[in-house]
C-alpha positions as CSV (number, residue, x, y, z in Angstrom):
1,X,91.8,52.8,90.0
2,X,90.4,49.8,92.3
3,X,91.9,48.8,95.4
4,X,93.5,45.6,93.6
5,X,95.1,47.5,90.5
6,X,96.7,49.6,93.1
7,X,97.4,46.9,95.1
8,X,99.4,45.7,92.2
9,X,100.8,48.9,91.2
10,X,102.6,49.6,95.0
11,X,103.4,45.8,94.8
12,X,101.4,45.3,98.4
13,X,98.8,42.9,99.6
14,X,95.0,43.9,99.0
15,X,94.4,43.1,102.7
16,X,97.8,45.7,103.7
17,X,95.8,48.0,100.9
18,X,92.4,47.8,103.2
19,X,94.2,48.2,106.4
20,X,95.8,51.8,105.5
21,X,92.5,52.4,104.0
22,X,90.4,51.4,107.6
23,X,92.5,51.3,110.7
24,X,96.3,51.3,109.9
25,X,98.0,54.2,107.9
26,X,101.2,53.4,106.0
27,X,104.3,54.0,108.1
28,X,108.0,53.7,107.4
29,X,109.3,52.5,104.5
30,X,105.9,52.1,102.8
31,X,105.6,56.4,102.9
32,X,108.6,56.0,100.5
33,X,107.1,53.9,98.1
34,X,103.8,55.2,98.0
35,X,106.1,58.7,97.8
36,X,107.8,56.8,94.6
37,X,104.7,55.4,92.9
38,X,103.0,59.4,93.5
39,X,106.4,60.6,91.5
40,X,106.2,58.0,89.0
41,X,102.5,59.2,87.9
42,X,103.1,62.7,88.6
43,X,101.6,63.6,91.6
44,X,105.1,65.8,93.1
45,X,102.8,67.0,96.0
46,X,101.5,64.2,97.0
47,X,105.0,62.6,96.7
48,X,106.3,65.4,99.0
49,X,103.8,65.0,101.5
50,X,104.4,61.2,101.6
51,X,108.3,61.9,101.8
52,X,107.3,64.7,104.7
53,X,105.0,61.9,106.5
54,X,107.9,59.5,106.7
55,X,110.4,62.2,108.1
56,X,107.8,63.3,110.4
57,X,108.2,59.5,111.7
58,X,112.0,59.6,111.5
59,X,113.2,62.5,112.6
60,X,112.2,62.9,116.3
61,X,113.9,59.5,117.0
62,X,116.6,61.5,116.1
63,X,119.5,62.2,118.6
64,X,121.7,64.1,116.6
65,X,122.8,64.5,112.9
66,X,122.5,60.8,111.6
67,X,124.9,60.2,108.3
68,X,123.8,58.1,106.1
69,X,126.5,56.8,103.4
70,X,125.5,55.9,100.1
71,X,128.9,54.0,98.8
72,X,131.2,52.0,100.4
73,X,134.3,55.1,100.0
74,X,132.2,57.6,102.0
75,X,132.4,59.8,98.8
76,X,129.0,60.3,98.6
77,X,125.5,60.3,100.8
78,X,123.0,62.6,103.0
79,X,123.1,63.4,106.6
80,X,120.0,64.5,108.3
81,X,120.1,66.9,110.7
82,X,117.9,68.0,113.8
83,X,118.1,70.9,116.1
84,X,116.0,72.8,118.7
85,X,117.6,76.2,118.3
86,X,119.9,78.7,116.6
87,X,123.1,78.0,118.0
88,X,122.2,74.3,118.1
89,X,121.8,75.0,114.1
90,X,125.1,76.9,113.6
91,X,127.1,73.5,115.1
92,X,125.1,71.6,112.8
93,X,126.1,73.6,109.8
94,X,129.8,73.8,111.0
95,X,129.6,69.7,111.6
96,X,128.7,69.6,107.9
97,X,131.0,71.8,106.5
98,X,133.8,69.6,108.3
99,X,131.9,66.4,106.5
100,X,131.9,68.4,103.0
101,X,135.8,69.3,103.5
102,X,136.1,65.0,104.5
103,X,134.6,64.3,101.2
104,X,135.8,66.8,99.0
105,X,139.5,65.0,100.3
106,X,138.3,61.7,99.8
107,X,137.4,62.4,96.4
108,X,140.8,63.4,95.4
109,X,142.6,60.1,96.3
């Protein structure tokens, strides 16, 4: 594949293309698509280590758990979680048990 048919197939400039390639690797939101367009032509490792790259960016910005919601009801979504130790873990785990029991109520009204 050239540098313009996959410049086409990630929907990105050539020039944003030659930058990764030479000075500037992909960061953010581009690791996701580059991690979709690897799924999409079955590449799952290569997907996964894109998806990895981007939480290694996310992550340590981190404070606490982050919730993301993926409806307006709160019925559904991710949360991701960081902690530096064992009981730190153990709160984290509680905190989303008390989210699972918020959603499994939500989801009966």
């Amino acid at each position: 594949m050239t540098q313009q048919q996959f410049s086409n197939a990630v929907e990105k400039t050539l020039g944003t293309i030659a930058v990764w390639e030479t000075s500037k690797p992909p960061r953010g939101e581009a690791l996701l698509d580059l991690a979709e367009f690897a799924w999409r032509n079955q590449h799952a490792a290569l997907s996964r280590d894109f998806e990895l790259l981007f939480l290694d960016e996310v992550i340590p910005r981190l404070n606490g758990p982050t919730l993301f919601r993926t409806n307006d009801d709160g019925t559904s979504g991710f949360m991701l979680v960081r902690f530096d130790n064992l009981e730190e873990a153990r709160r984290r785990v509680q905190s989303m048990h008390r989210l699972v029991n918020h959603l499994e109520e939500a989801a009966k009204q």
